[in-house]
N, CA, C and O atoms as a Maestro MAE file, in Angstrom:
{
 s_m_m2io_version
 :::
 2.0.0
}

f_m_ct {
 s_m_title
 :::
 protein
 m_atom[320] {
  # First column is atom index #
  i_m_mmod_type
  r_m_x_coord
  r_m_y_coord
  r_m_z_coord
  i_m_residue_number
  s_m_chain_name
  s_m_pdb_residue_name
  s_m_pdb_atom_name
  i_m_atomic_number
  :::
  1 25 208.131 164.527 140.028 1 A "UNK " " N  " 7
  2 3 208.470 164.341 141.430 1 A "UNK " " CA " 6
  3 2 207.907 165.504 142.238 1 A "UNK " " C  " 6
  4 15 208.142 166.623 141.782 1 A "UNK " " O  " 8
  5 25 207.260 165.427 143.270 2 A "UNK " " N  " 7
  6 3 206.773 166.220 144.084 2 A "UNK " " CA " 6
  7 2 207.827 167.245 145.082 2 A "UNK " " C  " 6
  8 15 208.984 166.879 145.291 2 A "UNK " " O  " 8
  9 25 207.410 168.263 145.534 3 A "UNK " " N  " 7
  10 3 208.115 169.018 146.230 3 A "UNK " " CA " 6
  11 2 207.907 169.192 147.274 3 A "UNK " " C  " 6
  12 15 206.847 169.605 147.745 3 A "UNK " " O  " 8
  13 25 209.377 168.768 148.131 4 A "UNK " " N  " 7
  14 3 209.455 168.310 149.606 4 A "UNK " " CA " 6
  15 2 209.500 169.194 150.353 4 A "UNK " " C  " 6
  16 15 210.473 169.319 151.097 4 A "UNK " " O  " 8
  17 25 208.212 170.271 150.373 5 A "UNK " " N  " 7
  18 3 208.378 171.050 151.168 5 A "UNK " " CA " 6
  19 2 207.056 171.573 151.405 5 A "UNK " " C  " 6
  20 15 206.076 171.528 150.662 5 A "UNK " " O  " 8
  21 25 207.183 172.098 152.600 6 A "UNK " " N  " 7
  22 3 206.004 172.048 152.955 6 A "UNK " " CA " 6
  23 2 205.821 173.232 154.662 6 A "UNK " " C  " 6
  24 15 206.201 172.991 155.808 6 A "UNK " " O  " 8
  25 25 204.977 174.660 154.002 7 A "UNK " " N  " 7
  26 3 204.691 175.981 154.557 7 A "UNK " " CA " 6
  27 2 203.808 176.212 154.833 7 A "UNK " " C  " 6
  28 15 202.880 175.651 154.250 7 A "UNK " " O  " 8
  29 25 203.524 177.154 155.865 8 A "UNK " " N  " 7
  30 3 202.172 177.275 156.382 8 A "UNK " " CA " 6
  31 2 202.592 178.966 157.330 8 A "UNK " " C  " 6
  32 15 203.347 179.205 158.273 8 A "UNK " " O  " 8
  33 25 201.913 179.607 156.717 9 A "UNK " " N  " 7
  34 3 202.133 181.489 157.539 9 A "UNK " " CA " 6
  35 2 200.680 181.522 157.620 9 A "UNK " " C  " 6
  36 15 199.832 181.066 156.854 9 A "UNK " " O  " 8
  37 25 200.553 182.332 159.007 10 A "UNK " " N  " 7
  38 3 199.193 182.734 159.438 10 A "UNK " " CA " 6
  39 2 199.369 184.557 159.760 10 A "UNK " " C  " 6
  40 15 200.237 185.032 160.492 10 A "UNK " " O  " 8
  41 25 198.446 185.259 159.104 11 A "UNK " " N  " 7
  42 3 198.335 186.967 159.872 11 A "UNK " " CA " 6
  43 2 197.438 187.101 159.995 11 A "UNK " " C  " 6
  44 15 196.501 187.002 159.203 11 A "UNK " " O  " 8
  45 25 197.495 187.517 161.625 12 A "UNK " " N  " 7
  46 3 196.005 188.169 162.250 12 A "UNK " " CA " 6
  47 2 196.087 189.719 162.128 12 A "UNK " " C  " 6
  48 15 197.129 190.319 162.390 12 A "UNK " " O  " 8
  49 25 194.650 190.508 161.611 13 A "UNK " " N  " 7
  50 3 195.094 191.750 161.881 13 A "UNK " " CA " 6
  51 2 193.611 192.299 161.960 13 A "UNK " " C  " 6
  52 15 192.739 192.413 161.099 13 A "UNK " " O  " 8
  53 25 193.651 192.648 163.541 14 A "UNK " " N  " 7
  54 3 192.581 193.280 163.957 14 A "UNK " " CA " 6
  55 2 192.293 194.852 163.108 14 A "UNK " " C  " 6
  56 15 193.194 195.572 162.677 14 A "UNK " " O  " 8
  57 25 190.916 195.117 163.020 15 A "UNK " " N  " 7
  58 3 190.097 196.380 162.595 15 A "UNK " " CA " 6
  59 2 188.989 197.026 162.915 15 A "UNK " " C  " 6
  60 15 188.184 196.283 163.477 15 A "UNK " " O  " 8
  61 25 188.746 197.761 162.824 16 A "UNK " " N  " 7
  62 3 187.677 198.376 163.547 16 A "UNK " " CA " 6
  63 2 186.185 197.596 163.177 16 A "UNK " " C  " 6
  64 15 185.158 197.601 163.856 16 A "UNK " " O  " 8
  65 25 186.411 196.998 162.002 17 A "UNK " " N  " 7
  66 3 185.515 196.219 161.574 17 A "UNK " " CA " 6
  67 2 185.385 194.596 161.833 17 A "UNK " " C  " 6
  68 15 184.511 193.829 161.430 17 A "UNK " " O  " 8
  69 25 186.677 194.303 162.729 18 A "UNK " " N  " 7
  70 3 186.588 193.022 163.529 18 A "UNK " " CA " 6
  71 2 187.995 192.333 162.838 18 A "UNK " " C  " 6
  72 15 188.793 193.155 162.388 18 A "UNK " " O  " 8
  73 25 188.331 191.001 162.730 19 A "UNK " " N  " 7
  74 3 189.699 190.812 162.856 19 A "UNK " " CA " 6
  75 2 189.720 189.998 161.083 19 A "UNK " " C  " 6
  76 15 188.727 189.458 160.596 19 A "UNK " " O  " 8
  77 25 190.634 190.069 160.613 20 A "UNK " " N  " 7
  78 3 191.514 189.462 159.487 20 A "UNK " " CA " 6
  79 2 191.968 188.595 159.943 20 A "UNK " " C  " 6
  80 15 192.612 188.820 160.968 20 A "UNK " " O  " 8
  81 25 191.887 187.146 159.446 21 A "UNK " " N  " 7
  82 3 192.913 186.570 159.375 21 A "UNK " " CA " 6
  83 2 193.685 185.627 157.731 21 A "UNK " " C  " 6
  84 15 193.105 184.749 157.092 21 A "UNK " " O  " 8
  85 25 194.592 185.996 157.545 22 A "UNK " " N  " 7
  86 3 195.461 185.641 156.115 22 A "UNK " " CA " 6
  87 2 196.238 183.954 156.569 22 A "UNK " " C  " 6
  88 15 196.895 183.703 157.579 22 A "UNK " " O  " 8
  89 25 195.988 183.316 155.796 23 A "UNK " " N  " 7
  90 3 196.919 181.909 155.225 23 A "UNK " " CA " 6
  91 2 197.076 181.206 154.479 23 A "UNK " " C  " 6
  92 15 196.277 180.608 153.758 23 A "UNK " " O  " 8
  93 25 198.812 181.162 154.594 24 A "UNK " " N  " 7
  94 3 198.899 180.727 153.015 24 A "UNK " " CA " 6
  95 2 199.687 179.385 153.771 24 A "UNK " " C  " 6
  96 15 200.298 179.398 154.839 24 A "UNK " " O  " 8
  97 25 199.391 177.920 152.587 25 A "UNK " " N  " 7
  98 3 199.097 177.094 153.202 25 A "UNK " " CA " 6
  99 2 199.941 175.723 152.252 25 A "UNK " " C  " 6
  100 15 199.058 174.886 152.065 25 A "UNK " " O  " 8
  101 25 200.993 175.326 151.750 26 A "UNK " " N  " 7
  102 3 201.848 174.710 150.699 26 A "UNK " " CA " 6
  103 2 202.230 173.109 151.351 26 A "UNK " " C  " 6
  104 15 203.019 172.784 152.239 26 A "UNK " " O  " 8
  105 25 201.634 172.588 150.798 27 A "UNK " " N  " 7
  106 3 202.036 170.883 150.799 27 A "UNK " " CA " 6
  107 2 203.014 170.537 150.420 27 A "UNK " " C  " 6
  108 15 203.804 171.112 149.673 27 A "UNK " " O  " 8
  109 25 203.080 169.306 151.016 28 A "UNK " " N  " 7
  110 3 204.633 168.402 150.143 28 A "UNK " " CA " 6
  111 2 204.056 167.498 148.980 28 A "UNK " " C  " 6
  112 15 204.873 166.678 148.560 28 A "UNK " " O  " 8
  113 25 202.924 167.485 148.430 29 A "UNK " " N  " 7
  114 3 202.567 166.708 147.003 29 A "UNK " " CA " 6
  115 2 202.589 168.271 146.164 29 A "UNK " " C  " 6
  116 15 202.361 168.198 144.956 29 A "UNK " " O  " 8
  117 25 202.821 169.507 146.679 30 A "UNK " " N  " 7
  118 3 203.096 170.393 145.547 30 A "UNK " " CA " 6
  119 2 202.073 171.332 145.212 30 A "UNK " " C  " 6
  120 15 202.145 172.274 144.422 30 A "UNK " " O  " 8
  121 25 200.877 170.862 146.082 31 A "UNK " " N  " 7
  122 3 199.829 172.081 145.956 31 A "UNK " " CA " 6
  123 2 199.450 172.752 147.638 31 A "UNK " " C  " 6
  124 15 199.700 172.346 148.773 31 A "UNK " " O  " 8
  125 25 198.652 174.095 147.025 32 A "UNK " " N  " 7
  126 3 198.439 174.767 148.113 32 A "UNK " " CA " 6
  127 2 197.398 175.486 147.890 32 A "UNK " " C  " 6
  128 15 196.787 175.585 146.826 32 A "UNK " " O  " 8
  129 25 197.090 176.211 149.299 33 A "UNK " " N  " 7
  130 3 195.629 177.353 148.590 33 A "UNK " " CA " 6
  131 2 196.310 178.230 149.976 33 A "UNK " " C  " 6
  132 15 197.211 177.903 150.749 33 A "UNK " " O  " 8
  133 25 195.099 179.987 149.877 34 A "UNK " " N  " 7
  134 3 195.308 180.549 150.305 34 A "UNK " " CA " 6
  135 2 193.401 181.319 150.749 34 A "UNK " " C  " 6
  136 15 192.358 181.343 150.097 34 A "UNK " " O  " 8
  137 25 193.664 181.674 151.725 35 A "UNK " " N  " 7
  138 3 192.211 182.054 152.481 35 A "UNK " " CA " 6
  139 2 191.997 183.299 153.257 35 A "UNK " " C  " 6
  140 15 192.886 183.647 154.034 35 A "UNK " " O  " 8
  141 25 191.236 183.803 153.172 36 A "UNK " " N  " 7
  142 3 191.085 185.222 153.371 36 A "UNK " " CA " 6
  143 2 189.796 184.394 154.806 36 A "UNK " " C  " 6
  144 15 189.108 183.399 154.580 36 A "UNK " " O  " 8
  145 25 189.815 185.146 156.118 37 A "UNK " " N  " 7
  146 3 188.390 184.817 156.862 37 A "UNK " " CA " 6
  147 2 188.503 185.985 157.944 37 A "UNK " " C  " 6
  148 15 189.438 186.277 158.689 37 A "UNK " " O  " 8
  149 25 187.155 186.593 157.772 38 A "UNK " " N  " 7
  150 3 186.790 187.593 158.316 38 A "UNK " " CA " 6
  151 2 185.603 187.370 159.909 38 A "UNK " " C  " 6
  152 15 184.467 186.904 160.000 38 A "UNK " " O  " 8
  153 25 186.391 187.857 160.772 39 A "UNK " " N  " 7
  154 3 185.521 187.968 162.009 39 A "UNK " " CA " 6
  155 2 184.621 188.695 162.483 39 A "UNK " " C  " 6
  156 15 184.692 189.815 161.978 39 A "UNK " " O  " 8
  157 25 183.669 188.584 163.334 40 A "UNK " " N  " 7
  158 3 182.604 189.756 163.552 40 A "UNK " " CA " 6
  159 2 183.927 190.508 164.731 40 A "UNK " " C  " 6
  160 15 184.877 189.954 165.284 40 A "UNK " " O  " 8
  161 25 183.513 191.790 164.769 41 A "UNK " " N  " 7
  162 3 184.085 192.652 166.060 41 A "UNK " " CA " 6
  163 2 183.595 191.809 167.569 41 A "UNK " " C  " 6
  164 15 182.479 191.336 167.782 41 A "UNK " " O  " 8
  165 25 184.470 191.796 168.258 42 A "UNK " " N  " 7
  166 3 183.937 191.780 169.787 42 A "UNK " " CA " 6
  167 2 183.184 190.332 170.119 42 A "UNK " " C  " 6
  168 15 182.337 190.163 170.997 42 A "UNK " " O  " 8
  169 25 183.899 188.947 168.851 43 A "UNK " " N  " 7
  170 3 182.990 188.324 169.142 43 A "UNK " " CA " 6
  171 2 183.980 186.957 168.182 43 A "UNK " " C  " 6
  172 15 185.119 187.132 167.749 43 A "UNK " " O  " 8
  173 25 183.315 185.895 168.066 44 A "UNK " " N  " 7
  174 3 184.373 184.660 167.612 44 A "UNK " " CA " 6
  175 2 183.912 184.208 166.375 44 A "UNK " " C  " 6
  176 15 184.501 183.366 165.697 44 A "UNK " " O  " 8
  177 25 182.641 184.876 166.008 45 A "UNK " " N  " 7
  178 3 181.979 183.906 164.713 45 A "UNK " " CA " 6
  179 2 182.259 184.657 163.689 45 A "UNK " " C  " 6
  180 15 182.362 185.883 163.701 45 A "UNK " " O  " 8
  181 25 182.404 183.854 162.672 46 A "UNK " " N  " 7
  182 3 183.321 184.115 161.074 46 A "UNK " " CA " 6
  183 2 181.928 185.139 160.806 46 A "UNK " " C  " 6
  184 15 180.814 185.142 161.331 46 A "UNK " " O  " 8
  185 25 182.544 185.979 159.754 47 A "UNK " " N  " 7
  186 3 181.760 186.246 159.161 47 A "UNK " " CA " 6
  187 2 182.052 185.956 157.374 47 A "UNK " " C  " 6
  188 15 181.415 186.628 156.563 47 A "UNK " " O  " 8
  189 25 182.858 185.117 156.997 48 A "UNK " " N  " 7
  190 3 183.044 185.482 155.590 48 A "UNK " " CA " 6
  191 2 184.228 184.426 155.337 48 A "UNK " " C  " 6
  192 15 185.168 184.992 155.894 48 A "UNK " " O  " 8
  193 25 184.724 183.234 154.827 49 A "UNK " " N  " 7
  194 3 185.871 183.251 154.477 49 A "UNK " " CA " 6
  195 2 186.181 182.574 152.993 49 A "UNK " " C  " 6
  196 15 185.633 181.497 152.760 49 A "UNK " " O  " 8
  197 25 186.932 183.090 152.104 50 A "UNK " " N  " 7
  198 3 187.124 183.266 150.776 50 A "UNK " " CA " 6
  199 2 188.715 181.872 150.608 50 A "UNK " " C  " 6
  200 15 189.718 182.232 151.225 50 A "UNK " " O  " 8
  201 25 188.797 180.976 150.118 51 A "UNK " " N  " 7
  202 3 189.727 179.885 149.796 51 A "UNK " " CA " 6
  203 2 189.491 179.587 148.174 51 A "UNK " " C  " 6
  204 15 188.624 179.178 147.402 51 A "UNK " " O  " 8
  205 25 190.979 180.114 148.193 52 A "UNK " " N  " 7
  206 3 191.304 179.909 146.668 52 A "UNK " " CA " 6
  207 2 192.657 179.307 146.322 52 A "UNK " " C  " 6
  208 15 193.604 179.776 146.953 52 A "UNK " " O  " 8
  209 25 192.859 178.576 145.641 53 A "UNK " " N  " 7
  210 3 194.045 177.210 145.005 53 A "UNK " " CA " 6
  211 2 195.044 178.813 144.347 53 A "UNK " " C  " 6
  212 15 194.795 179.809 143.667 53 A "UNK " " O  " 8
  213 25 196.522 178.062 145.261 54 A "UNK " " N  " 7
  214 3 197.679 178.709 144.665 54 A "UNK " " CA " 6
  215 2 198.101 178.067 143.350 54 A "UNK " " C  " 6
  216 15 197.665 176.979 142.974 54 A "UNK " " O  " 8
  217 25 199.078 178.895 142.596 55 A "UNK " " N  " 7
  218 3 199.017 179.183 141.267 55 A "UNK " " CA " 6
  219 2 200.273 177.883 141.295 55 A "UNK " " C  " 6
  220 15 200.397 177.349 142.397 55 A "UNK " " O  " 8
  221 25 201.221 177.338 140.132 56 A "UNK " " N  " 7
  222 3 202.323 177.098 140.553 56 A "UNK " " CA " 6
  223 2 203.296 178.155 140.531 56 A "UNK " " C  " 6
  224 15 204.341 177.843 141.102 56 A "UNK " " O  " 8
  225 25 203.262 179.455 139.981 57 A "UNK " " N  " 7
  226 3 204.311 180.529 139.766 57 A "UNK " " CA " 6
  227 2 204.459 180.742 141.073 57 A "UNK " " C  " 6
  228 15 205.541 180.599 141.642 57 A "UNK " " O  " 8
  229 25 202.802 181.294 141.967 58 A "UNK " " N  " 7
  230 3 203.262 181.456 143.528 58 A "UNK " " CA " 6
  231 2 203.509 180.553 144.391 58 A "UNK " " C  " 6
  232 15 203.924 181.055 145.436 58 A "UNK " " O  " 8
  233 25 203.425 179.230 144.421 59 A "UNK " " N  " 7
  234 3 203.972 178.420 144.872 59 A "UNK " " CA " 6
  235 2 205.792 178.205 144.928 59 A "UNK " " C  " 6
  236 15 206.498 177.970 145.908 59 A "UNK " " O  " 8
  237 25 206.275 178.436 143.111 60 A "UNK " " N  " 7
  238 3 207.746 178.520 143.021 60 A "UNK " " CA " 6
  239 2 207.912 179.239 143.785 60 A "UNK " " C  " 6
  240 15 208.815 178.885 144.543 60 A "UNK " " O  " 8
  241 25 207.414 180.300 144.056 61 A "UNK " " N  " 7
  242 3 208.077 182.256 144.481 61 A "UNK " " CA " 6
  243 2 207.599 181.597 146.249 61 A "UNK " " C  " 6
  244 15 208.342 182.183 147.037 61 A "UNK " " O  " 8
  245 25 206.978 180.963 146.755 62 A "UNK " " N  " 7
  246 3 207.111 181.354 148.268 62 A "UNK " " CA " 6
  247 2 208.424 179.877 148.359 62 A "UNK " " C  " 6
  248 15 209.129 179.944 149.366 62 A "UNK " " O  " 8
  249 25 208.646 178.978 147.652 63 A "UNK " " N  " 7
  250 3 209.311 177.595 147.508 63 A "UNK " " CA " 6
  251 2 210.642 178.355 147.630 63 A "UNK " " C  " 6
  252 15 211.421 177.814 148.416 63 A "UNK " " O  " 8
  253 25 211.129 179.568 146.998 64 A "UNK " " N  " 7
  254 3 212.081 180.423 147.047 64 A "UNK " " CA " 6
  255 2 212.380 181.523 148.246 64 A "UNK " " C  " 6
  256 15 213.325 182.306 148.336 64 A "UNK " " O  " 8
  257 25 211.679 181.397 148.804 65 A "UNK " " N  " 7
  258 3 211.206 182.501 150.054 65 A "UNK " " CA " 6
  259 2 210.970 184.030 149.700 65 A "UNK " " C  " 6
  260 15 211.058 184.969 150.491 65 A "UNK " " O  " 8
  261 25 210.603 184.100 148.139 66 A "UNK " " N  " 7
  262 3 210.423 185.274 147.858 66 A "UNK " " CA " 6
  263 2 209.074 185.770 148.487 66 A "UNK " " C  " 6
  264 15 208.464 185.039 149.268 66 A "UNK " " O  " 8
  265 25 208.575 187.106 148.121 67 A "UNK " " N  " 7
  266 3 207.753 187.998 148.489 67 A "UNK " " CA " 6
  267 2 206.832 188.278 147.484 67 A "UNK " " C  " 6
  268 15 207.303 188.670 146.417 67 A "UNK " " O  " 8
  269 25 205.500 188.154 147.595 68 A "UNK " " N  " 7
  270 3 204.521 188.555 146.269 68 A "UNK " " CA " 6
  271 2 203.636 189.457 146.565 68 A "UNK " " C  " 6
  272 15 202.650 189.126 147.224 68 A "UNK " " O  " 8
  273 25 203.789 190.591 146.195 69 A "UNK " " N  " 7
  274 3 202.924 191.505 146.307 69 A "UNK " " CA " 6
  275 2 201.569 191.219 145.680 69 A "UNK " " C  " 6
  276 15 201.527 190.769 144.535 69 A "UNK " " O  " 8
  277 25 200.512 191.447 146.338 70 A "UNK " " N  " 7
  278 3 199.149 191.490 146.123 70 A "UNK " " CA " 6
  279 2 198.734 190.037 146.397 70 A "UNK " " C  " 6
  280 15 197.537 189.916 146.136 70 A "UNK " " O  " 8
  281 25 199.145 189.178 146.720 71 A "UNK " " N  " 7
  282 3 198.655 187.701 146.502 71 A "UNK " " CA " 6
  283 2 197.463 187.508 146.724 71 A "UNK " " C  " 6
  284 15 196.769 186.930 145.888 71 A "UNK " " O  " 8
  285 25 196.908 187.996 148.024 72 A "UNK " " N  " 7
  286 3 195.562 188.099 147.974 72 A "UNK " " CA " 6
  287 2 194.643 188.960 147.835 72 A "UNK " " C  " 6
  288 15 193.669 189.265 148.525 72 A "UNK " " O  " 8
  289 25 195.230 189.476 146.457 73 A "UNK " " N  " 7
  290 3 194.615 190.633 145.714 73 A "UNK " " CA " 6
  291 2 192.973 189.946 145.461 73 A "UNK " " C  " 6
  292 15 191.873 190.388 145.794 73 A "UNK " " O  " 8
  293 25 193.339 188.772 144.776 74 A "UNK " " N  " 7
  294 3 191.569 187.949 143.765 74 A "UNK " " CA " 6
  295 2 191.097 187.352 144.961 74 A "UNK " " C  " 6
  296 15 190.100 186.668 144.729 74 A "UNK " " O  " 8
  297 25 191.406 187.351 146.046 75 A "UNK " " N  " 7
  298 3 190.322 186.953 147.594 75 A "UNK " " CA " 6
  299 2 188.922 187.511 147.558 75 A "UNK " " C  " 6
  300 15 187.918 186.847 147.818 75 A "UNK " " O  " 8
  301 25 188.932 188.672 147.246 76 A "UNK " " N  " 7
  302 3 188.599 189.784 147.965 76 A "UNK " " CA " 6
  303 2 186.634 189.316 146.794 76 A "UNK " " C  " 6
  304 15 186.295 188.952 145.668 76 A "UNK " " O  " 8
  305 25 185.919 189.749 148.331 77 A "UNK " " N  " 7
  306 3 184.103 188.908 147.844 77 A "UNK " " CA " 6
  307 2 183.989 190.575 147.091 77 A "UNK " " C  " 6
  308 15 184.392 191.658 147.516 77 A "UNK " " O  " 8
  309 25 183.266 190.212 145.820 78 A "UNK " " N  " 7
  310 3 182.590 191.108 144.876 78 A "UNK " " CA " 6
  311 2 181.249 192.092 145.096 78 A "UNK " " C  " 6
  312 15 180.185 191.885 145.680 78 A "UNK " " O  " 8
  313 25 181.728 193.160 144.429 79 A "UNK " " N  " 7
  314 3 180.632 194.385 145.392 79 A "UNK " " CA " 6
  315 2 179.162 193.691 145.164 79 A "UNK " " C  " 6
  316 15 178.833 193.093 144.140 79 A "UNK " " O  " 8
  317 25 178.532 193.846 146.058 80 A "UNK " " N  " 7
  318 3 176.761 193.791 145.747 80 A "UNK " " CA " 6
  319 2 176.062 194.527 145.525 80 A "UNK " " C  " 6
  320 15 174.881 194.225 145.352 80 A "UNK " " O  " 8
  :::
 }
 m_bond[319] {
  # First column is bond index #
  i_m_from
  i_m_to
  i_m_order
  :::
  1 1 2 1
  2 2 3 1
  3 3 4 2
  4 3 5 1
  5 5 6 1
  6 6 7 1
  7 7 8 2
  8 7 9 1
  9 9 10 1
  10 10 11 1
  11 11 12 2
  12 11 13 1
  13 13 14 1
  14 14 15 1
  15 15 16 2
  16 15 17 1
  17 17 18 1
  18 18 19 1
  19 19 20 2
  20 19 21 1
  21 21 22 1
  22 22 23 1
  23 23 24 2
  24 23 25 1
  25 25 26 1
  26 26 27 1
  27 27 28 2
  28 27 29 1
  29 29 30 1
  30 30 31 1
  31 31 32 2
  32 31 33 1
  33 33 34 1
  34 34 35 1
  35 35 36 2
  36 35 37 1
  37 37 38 1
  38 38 39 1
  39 39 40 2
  40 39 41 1
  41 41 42 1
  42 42 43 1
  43 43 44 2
  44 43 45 1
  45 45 46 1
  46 46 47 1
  47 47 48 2
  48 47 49 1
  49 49 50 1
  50 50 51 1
  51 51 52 2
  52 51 53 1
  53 53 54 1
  54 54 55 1
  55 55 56 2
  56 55 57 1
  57 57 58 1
  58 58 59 1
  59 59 60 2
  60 59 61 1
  61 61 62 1
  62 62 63 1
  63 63 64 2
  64 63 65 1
  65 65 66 1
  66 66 67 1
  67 67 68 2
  68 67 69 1
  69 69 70 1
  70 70 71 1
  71 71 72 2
  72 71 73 1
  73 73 74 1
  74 74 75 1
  75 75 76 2
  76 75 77 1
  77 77 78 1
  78 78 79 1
  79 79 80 2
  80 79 81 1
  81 81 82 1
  82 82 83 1
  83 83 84 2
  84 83 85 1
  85 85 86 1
  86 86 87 1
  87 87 88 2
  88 87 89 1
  89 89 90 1
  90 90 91 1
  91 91 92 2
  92 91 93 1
  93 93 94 1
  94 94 95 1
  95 95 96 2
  96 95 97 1
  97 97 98 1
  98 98 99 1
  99 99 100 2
  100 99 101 1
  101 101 102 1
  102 102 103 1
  103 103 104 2
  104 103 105 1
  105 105 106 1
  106 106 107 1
  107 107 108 2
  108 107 109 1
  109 109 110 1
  110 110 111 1
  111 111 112 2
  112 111 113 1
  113 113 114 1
  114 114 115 1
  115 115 116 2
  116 115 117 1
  117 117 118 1
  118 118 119 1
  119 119 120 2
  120 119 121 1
  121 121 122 1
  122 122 123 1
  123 123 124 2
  124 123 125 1
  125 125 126 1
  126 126 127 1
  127 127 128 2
  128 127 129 1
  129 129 130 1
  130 130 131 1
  131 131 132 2
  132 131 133 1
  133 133 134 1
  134 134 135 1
  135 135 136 2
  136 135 137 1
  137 137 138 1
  138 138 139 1
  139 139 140 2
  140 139 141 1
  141 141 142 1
  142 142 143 1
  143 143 144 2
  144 143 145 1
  145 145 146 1
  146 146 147 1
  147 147 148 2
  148 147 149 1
  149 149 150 1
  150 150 151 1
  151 151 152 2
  152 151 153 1
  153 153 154 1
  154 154 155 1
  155 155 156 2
  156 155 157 1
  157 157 158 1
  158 158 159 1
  159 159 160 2
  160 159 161 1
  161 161 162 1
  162 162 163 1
  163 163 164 2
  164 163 165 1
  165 165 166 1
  166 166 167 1
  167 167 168 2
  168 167 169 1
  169 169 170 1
  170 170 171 1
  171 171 172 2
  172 171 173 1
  173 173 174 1
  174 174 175 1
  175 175 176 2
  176 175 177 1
  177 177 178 1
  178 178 179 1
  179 179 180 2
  180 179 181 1
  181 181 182 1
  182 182 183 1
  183 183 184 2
  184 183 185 1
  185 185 186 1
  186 186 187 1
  187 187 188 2
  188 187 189 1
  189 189 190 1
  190 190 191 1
  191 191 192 2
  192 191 193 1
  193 193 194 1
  194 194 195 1
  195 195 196 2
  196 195 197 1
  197 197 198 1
  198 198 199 1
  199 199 200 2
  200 199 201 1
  201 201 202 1
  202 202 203 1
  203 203 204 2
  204 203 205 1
  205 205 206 1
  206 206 207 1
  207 207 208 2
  208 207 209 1
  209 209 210 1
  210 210 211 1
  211 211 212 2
  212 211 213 1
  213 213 214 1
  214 214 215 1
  215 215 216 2
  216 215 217 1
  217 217 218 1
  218 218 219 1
  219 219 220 2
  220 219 221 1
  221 221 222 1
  222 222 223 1
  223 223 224 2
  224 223 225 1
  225 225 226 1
  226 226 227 1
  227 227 228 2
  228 227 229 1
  229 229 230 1
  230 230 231 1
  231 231 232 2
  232 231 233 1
  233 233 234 1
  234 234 235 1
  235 235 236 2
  236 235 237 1
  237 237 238 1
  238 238 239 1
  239 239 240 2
  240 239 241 1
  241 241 242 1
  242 242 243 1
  243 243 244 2
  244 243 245 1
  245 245 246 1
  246 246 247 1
  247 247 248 2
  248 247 249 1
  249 249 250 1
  250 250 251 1
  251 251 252 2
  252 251 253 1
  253 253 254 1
  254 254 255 1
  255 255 256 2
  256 255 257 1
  257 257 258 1
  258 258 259 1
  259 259 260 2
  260 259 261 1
  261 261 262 1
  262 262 263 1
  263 263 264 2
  264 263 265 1
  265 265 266 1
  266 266 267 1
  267 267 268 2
  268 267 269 1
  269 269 270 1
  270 270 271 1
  271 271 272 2
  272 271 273 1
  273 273 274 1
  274 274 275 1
  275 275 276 2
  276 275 277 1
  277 277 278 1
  278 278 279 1
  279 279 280 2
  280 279 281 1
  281 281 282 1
  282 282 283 1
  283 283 284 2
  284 283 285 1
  285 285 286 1
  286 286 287 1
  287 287 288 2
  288 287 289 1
  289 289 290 1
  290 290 291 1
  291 291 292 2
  292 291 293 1
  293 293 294 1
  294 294 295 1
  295 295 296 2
  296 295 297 1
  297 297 298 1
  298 298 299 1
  299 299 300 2
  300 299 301 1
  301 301 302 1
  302 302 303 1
  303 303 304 2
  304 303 305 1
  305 305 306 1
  306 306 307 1
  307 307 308 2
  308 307 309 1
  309 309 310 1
  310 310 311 1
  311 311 312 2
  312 311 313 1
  313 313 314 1
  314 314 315 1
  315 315 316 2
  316 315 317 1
  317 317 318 1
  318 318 319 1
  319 319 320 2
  :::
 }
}
């Protein structure tokens, strides 16, 4: 049986290097993902954004209204 619930949190957080924005994103058939997208400074066009499928452990843990440190720790694009 699927889980009747269904979340959606957005954080913007401006930087000197242009703006963050974080969301995490949970359906009512029970899946979700989470996305990292990066802005240019001083301006509207993406520069970057990283979407990756939530786990079910973090799915239970936000289904609970708990708190997960690092979640979008494995977002993060690989050095070049």
């Amino acid at each position: 049986m699927p889980i009747q619930f269904h979340y959606q949190n957005i954080e913007q957080k401006r930087t000197p290097n242009g703006r963050v924005t974080r969301k995490v994103t949970v359906y009512k058939n029970g899946k979700g993902y989470k996305s990292i997208t990066t802005h240019l400074p001083r301006k509207s066009a993406r520069r970057k954004t990283i979407k990756k499928p939530l786990t079910k452990k973090e799915i239970a843990q936000i289904t609970q209204r708990k708190f997960i440190p690092g979640l979008f720790r494995d977002c993060k694009h690989p050095p070049q």
